[in-house]
Biopython code that builds the backbone (N, CA, C, O; Angstrom):
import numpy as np
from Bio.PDB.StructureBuilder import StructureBuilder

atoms = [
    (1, "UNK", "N", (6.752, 10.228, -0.234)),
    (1, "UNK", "CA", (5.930, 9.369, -1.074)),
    (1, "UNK", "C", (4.597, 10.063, -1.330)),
    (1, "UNK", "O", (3.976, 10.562, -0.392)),
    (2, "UNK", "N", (4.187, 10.100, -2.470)),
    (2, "UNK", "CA", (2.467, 10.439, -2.751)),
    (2, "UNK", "C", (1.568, 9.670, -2.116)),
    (2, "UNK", "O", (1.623, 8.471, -1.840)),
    (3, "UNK", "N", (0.736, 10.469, -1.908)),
    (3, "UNK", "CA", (-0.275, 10.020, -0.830)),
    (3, "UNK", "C", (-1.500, 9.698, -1.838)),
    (3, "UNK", "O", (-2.480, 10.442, -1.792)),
    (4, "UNK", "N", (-1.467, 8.214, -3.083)),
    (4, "UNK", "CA", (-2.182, 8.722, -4.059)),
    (4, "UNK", "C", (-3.581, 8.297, -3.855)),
    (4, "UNK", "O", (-4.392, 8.405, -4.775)),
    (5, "UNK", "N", (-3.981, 7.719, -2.459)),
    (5, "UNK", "CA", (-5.541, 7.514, -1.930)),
    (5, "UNK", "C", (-5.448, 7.984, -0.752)),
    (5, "UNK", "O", (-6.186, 7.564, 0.139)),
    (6, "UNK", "N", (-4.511, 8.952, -0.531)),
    (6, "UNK", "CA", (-5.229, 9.381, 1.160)),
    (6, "UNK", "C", (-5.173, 10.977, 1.174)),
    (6, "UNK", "O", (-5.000, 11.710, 2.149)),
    (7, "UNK", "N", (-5.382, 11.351, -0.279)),
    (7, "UNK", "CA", (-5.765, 13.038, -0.405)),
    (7, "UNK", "C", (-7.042, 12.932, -0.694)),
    (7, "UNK", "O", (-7.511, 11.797, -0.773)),
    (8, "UNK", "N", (-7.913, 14.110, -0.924)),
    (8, "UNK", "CA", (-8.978, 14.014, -0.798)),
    (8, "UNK", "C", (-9.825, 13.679, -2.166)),
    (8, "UNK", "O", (-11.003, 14.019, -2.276)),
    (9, "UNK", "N", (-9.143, 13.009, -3.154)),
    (9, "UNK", "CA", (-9.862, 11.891, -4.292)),
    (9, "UNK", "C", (-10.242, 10.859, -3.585)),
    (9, "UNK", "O", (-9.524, 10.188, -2.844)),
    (10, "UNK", "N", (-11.643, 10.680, -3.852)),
    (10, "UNK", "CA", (-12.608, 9.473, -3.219)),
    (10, "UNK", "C", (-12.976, 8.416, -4.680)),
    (10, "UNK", "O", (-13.846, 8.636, -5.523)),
    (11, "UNK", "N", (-11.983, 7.215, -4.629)),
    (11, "UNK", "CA", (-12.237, 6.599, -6.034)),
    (11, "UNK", "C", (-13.869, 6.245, -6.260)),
    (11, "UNK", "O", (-14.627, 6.184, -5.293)),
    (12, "UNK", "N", (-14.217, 6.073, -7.307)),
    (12, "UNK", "CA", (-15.846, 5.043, -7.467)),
    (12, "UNK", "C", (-15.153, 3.439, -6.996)),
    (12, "UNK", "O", (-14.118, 2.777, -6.934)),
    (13, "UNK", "N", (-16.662, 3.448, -6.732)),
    (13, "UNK", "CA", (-17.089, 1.647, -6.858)),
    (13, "UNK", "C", (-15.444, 0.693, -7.405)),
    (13, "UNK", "O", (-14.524, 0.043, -6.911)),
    (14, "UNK", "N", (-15.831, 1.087, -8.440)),
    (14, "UNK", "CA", (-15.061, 0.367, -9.723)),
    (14, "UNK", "C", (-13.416, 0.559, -9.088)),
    (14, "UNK", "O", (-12.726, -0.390, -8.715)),
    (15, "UNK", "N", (-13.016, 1.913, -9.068)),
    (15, "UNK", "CA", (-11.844, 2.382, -8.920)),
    (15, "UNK", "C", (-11.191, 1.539, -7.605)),
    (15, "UNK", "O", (-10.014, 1.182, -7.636)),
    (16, "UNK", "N", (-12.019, 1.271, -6.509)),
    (16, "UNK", "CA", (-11.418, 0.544, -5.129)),
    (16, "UNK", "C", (-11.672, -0.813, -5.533)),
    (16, "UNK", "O", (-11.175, -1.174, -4.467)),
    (17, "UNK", "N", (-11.912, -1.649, -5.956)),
    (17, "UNK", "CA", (-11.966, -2.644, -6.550)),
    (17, "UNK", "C", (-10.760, -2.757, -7.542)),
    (17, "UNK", "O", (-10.238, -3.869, -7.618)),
    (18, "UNK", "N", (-10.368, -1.978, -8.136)),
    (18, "UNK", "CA", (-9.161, -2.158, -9.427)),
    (18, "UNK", "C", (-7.771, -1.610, -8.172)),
    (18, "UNK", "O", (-6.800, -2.276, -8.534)),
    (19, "UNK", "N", (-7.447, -0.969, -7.275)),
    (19, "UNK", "CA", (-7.025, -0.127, -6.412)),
    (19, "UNK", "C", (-6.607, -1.417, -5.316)),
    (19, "UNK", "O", (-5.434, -1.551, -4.968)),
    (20, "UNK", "N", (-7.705, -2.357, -4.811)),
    (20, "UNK", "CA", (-7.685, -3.017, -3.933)),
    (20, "UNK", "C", (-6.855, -3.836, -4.108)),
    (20, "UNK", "O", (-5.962, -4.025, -3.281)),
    (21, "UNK", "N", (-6.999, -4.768, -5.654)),
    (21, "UNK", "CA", (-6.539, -5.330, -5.997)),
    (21, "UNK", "C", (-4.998, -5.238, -6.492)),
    (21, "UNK", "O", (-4.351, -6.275, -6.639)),
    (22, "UNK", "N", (-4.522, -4.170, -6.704)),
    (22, "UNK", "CA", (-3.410, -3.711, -6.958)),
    (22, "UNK", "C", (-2.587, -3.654, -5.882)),
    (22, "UNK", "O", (-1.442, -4.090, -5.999)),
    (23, "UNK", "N", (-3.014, -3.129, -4.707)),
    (23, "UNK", "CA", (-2.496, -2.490, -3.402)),
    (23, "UNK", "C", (-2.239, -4.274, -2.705)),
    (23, "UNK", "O", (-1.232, -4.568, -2.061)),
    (24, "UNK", "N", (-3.146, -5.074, -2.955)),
    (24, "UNK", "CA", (-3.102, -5.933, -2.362)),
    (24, "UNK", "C", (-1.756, -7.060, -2.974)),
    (24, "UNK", "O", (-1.270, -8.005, -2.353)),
    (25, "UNK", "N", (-1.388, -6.574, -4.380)),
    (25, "UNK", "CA", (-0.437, -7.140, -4.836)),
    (25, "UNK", "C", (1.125, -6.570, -4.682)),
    (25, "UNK", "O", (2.302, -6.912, -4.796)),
    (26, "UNK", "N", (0.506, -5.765, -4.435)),
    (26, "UNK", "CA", (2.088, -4.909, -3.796)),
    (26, "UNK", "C", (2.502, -5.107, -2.616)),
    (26, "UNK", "O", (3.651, -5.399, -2.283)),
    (27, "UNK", "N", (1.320, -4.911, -1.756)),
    (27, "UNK", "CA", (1.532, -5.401, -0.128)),
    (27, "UNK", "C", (2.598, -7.421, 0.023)),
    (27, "UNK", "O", (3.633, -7.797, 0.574)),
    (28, "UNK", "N", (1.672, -7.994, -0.701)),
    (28, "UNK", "CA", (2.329, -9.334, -1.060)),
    (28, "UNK", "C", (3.841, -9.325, -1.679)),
    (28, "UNK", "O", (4.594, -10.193, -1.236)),
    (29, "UNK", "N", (4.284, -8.556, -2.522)),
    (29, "UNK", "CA", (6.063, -8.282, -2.872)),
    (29, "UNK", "C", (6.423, -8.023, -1.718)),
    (29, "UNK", "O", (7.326, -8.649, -1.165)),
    (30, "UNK", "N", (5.737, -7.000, -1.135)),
    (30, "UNK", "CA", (6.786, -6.834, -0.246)),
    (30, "UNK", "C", (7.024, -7.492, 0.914)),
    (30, "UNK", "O", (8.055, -7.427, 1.584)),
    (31, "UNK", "N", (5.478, -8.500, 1.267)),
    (31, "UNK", "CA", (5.523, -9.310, 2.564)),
    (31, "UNK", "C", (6.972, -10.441, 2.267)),
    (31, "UNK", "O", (7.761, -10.869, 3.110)),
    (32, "UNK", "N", (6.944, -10.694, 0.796)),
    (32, "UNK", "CA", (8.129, -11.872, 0.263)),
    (32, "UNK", "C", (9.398, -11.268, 0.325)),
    (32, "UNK", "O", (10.286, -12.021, 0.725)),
    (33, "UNK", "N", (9.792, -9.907, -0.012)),
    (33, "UNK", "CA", (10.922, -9.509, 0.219)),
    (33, "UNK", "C", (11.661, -9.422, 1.495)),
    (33, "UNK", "O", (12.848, -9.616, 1.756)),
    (34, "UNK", "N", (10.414, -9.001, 2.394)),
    (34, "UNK", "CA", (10.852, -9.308, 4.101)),
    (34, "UNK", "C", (11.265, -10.154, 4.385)),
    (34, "UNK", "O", (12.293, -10.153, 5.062)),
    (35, "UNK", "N", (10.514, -11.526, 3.910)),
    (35, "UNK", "CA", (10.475, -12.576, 4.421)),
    (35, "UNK", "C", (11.749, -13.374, 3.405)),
    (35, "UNK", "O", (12.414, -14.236, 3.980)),
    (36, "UNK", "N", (11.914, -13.219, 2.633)),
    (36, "UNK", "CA", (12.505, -13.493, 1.616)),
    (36, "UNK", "C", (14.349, -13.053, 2.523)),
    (36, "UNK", "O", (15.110, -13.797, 3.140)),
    (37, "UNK", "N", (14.422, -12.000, 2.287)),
    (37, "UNK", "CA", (15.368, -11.545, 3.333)),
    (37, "UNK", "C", (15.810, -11.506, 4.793)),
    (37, "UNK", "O", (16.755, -10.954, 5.356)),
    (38, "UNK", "N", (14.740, -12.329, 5.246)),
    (38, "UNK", "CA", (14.746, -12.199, 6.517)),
    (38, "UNK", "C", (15.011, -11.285, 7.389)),
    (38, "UNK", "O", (15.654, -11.390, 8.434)),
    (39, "UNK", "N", (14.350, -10.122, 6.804)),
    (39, "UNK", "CA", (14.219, -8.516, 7.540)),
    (39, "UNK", "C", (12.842, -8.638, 8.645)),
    (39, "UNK", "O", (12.844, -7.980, 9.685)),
    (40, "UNK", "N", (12.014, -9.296, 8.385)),
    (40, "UNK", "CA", (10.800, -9.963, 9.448)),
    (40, "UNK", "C", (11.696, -10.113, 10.754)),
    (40, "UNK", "O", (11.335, -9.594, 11.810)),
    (41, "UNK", "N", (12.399, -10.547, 10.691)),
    (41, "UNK", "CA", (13.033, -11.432, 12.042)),
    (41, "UNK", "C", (14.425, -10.449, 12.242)),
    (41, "UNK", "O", (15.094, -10.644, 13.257)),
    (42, "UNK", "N", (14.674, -9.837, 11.680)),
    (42, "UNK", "CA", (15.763, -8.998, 12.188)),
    (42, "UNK", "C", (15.887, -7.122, 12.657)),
    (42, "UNK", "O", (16.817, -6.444, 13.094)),
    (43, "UNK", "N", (14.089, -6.729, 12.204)),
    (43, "UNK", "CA", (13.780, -6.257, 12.827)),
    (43, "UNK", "C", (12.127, -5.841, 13.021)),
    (43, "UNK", "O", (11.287, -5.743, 12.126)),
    (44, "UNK", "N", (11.975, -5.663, 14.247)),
    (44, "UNK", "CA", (10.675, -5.870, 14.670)),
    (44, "UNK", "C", (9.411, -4.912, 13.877)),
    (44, "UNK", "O", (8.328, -5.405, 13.559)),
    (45, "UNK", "N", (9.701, -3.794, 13.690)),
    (45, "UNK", "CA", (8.715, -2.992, 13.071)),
    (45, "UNK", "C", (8.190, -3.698, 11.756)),
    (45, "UNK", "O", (7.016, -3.866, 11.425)),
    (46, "UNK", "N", (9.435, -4.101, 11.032)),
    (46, "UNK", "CA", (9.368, -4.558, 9.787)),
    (46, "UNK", "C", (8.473, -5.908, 9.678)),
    (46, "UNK", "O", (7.786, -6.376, 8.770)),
    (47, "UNK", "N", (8.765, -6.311, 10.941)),
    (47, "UNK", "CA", (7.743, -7.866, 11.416)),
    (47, "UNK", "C", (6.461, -7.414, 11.728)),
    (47, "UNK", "O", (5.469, -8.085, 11.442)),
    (48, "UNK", "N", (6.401, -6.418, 12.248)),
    (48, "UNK", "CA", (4.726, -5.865, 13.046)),
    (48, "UNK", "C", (4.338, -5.549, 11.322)),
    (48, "UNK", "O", (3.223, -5.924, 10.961)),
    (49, "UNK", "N", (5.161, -4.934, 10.377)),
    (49, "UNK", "CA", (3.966, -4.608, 9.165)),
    (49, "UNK", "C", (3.942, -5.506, 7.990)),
    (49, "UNK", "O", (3.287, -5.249, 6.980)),
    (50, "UNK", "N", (4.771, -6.713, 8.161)),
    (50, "UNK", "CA", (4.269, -7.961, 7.561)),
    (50, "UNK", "C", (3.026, -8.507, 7.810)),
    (50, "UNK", "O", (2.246, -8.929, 6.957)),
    (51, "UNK", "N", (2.800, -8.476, 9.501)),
    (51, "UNK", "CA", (1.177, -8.923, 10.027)),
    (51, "UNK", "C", (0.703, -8.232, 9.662)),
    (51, "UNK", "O", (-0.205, -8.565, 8.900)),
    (52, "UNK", "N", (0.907, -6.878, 9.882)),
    (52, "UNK", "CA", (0.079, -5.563, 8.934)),
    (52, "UNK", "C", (-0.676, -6.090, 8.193)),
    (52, "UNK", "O", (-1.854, -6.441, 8.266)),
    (53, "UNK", "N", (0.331, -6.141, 7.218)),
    (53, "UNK", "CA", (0.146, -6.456, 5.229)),
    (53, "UNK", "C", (-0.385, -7.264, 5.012)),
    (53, "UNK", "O", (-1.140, -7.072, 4.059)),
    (54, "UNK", "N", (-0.463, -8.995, 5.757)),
    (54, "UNK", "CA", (-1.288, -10.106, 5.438)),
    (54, "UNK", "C", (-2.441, -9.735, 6.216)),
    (54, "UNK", "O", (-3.472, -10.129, 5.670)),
    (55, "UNK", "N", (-2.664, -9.033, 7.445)),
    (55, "UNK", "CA", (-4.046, -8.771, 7.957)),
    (55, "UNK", "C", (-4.862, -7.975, 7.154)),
    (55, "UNK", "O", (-6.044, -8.267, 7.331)),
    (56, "UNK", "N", (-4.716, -7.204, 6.449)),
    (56, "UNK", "CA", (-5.072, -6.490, 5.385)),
    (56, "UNK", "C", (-5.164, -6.695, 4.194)),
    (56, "UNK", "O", (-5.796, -6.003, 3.396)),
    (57, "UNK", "N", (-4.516, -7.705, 3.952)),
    (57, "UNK", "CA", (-4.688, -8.182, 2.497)),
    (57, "UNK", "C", (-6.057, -9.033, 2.594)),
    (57, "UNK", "O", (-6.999, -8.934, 1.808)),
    (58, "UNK", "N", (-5.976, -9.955, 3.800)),
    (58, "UNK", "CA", (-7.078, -11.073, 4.430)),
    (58, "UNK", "C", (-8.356, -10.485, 4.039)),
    (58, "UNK", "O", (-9.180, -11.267, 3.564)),
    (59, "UNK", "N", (-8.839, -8.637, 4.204)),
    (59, "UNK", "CA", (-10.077, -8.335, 4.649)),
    (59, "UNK", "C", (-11.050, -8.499, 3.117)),
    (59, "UNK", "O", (-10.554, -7.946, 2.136)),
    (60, "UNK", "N", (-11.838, -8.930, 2.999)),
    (60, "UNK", "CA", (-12.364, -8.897, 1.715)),
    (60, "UNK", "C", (-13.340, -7.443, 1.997)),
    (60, "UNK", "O", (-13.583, -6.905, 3.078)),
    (61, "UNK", "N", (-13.796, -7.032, 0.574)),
    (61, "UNK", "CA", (-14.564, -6.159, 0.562)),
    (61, "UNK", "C", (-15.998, -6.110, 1.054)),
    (61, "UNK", "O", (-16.576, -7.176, 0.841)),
    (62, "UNK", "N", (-16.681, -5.268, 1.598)),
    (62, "UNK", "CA", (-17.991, -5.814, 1.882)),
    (62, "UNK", "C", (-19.224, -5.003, 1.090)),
    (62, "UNK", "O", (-20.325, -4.955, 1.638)),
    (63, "UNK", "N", (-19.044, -4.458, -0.026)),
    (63, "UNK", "CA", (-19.883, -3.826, -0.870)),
    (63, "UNK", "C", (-20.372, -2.255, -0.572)),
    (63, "UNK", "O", (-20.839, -1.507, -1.431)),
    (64, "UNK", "N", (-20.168, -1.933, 0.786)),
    (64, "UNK", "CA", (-20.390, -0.959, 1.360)),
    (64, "UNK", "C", (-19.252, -0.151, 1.047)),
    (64, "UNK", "O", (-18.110, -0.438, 1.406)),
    (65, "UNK", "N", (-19.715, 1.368, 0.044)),
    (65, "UNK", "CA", (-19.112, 2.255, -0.478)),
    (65, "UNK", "C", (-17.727, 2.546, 0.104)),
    (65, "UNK", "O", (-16.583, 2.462, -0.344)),
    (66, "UNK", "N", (-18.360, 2.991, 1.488)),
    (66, "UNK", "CA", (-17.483, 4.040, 2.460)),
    (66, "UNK", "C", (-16.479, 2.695, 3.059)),
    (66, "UNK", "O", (-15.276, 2.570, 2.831)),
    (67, "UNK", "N", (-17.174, 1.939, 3.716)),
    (67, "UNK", "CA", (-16.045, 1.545, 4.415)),
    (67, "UNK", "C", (-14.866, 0.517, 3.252)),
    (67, "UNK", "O", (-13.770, 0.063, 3.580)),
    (68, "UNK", "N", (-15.461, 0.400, 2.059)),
    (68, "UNK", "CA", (-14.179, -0.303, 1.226)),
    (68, "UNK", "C", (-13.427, 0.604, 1.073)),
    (68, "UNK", "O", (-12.256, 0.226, 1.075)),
    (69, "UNK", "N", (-13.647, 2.342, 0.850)),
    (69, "UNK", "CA", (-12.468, 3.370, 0.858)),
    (69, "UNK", "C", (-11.971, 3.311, 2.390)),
    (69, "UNK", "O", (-10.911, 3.718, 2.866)),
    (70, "UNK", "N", (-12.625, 2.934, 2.763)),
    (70, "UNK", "CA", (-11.592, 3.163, 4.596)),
    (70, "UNK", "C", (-10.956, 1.620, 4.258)),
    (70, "UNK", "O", (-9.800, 1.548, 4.675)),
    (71, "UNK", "N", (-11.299, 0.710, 3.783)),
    (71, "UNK", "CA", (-10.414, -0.350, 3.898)),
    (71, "UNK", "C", (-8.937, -0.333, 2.859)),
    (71, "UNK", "O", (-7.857, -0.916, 2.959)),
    (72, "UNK", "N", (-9.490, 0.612, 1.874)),
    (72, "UNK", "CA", (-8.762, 0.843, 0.626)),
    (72, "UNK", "C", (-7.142, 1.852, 0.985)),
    (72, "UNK", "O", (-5.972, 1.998, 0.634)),
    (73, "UNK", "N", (-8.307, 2.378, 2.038)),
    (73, "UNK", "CA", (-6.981, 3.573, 2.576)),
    (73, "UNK", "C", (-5.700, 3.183, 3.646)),
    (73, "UNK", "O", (-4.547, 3.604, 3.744)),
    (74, "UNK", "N", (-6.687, 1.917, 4.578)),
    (74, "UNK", "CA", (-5.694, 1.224, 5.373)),
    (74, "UNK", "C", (-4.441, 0.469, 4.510)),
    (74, "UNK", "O", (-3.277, 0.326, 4.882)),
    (75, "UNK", "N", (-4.930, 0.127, 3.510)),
    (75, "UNK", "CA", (-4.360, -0.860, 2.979)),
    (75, "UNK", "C", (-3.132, 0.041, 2.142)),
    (75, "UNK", "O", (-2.107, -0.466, 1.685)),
    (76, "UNK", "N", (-3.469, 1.371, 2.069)),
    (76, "UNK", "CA", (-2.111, 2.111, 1.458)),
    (76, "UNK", "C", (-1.446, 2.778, 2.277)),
    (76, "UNK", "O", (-0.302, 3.108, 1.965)),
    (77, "UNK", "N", (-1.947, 3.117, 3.436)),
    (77, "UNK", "CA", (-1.033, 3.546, 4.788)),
    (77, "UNK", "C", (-0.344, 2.054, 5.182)),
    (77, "UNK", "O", (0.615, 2.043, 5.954)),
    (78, "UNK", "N", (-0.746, 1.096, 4.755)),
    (78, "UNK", "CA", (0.593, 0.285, 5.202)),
    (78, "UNK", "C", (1.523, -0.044, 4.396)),
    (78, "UNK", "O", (2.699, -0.271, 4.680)),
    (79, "UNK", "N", (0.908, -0.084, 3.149)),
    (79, "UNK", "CA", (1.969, -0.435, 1.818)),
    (79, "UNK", "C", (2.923, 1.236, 2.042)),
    (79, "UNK", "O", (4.124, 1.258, 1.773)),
    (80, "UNK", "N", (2.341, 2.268, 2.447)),
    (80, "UNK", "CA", (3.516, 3.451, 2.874)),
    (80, "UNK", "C", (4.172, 3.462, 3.368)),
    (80, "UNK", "O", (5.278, 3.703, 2.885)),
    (81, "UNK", "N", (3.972, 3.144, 5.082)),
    (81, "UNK", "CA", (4.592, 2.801, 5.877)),
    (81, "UNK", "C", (5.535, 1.182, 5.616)),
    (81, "UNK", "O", (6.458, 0.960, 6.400)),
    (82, "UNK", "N", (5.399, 0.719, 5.122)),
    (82, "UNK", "CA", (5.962, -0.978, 4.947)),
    (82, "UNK", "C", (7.148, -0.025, 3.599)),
    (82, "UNK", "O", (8.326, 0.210, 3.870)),
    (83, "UNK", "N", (6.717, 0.247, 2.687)),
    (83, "UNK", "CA", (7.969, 0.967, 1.656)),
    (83, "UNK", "C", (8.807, 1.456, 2.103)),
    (83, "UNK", "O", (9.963, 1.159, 1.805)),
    (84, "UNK", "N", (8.351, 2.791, 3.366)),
    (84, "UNK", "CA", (9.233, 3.564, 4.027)),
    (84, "UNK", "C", (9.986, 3.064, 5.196)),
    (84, "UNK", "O", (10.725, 3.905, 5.707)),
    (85, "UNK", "N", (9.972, 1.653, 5.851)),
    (85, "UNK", "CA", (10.180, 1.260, 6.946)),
    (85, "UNK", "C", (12.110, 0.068, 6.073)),
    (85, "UNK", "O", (13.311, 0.010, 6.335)),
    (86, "UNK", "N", (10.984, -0.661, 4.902)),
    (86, "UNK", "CA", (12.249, -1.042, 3.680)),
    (86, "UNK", "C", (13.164, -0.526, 3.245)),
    (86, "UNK", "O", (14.092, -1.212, 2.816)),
    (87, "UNK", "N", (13.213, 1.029, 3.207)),
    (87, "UNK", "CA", (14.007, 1.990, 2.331)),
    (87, "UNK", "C", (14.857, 2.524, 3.699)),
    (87, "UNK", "O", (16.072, 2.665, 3.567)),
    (88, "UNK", "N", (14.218, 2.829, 5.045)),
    (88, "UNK", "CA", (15.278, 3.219, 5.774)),
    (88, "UNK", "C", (16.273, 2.083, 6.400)),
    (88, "UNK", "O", (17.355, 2.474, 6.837)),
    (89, "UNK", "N", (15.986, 0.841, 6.454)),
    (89, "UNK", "CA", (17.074, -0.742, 6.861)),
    (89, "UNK", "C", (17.125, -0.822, 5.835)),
    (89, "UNK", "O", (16.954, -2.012, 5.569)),
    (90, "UNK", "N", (17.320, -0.057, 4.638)),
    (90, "UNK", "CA", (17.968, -0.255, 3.420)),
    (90, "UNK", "C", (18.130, -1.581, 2.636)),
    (90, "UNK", "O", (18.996, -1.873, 1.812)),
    (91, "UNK", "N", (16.615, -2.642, 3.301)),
    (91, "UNK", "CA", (16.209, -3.734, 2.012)),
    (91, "UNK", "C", (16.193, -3.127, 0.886)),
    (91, "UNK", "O", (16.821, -3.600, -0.061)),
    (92, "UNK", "N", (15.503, -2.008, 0.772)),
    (92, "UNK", "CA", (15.407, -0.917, -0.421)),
    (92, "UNK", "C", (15.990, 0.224, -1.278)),
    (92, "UNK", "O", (16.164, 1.227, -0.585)),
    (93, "UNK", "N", (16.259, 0.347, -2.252)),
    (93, "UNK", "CA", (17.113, 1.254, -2.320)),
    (93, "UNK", "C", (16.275, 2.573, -2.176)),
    (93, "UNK", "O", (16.708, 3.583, -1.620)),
    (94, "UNK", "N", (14.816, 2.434, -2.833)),
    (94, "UNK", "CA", (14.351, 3.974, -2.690)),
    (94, "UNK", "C", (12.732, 3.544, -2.830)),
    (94, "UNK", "O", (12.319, 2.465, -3.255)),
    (95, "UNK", "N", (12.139, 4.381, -2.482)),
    (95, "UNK", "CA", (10.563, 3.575, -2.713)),
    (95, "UNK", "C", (10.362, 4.297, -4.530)),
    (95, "UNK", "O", (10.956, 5.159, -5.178)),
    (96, "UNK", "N", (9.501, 3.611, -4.720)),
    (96, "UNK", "CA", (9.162, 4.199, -6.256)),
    (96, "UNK", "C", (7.964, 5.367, -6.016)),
    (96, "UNK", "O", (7.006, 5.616, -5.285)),
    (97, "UNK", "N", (8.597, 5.812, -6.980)),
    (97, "UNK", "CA", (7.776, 7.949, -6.965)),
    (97, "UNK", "C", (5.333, 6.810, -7.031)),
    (97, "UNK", "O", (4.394, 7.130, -6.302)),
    (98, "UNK", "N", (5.328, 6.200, -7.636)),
    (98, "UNK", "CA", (4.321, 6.313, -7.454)),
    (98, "UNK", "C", (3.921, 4.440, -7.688)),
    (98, "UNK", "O", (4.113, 3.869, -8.762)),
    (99, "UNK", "N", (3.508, 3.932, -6.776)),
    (99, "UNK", "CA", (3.405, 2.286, -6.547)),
    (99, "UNK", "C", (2.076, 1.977, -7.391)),
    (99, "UNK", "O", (1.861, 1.036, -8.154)),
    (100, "UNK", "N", (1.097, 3.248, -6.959)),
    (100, "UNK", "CA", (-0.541, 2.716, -7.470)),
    (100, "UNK", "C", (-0.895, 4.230, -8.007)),
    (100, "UNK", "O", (-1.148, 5.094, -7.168)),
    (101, "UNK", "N", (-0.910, 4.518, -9.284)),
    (101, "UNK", "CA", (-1.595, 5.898, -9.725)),
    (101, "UNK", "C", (-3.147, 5.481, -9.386)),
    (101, "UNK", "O", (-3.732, 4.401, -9.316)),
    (102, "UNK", "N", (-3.586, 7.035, -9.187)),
    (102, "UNK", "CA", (-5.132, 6.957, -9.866)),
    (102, "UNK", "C", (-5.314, 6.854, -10.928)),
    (102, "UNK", "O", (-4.508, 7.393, -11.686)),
    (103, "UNK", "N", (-6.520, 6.074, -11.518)),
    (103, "UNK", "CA", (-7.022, 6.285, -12.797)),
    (103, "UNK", "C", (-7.451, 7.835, -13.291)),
    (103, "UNK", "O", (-8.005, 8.320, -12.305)),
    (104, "UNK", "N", (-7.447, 8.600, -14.120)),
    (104, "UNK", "CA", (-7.534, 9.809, -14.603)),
    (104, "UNK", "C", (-6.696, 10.597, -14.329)),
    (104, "UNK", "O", (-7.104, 11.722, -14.616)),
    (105, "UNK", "N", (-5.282, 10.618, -13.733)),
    (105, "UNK", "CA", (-4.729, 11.487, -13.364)),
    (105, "UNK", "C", (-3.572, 11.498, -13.895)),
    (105, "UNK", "O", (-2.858, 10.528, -14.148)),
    (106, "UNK", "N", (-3.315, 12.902, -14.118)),
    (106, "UNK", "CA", (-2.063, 12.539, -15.181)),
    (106, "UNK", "C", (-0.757, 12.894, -14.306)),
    (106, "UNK", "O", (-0.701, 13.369, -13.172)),
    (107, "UNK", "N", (0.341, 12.493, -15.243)),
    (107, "UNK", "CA", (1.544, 12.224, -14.452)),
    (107, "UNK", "C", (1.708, 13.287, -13.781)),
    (107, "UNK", "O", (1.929, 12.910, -12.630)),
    (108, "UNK", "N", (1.731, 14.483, -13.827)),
    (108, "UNK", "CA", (2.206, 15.850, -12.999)),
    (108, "UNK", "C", (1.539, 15.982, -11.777)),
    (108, "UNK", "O", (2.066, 16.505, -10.795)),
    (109, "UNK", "N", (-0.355, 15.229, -11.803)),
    (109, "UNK", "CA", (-1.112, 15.593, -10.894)),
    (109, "UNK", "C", (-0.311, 14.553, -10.015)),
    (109, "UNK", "O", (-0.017, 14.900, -8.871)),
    (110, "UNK", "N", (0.037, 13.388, -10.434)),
    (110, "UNK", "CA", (0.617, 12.435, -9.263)),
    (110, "UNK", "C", (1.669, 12.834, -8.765)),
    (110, "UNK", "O", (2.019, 12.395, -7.669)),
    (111, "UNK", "N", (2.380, 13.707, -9.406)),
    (111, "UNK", "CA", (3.649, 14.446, -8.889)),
    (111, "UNK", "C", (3.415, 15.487, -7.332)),
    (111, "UNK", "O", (4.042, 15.605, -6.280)),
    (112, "UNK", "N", (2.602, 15.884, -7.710)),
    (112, "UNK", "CA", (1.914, 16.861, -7.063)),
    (112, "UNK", "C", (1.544, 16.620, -5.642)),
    (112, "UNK", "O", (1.767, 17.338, -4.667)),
    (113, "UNK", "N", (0.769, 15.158, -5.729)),
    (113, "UNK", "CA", (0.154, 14.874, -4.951)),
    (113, "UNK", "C", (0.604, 14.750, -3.446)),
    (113, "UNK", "O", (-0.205, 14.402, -2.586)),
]
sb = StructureBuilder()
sb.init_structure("model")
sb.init_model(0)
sb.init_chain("A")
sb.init_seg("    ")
for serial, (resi, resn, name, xyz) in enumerate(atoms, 1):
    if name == "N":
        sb.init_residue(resn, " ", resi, " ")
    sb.init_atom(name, np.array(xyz, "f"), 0.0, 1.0, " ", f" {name:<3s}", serial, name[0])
structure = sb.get_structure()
């Protein structure tokens, strides 16, 4: 999977705010598909990153630059880990090549990434 906020692009202001919000809507599909399927309860990892995903979705931003990219970044190491945890108990068939692009980057650089 691309790592498309945990290489060394540091979004603006603006960008973790549009980012947050995105990440935070993805994290939510997939908390429903768990739960939806009842993969929460049938196996445990998959249950530990449901709490993950709603503990993280919970955190609001606190205006402070740095730590909304550290919150920005938690929040896509679990939507990674939560994709990749789906795709191997095969809720999933495959994770998708890229869940959240950066803004400015064009398709090859996300390839890349």
């Amino acid at each position: 999977m691309s790592h498309f906020v945990l290489d060394d692009y540091v979004p603006s202001e603006e960008e973790v705010e549009v980012l947050v919000t995105r990440l935070s809507g993805h994290l939510l599909r997939l908390v429903q598909l768990a739960v939806t399927s009842k993969v929460d309860q049938q196996n445990q990892k998959a249950s530990d990153l449901v709490k993950r995903a709603r503990a993280t979705r919970s955190v609001a931003l606190t205006g402070d630059h740095s730590q909304d990219v550290g919150h920005l970044r938690r929040m896509a190491w679990t939507l990674e880990a939560f994709l990749e945890r789906l795709v191997e108990i095969q809720c999933l068939k495959e994770a998708p090549r890229s869940v959240c692009a950066l803004p400015g980057r064009t398709e090859e650089e996300r390839a890349l990434a």
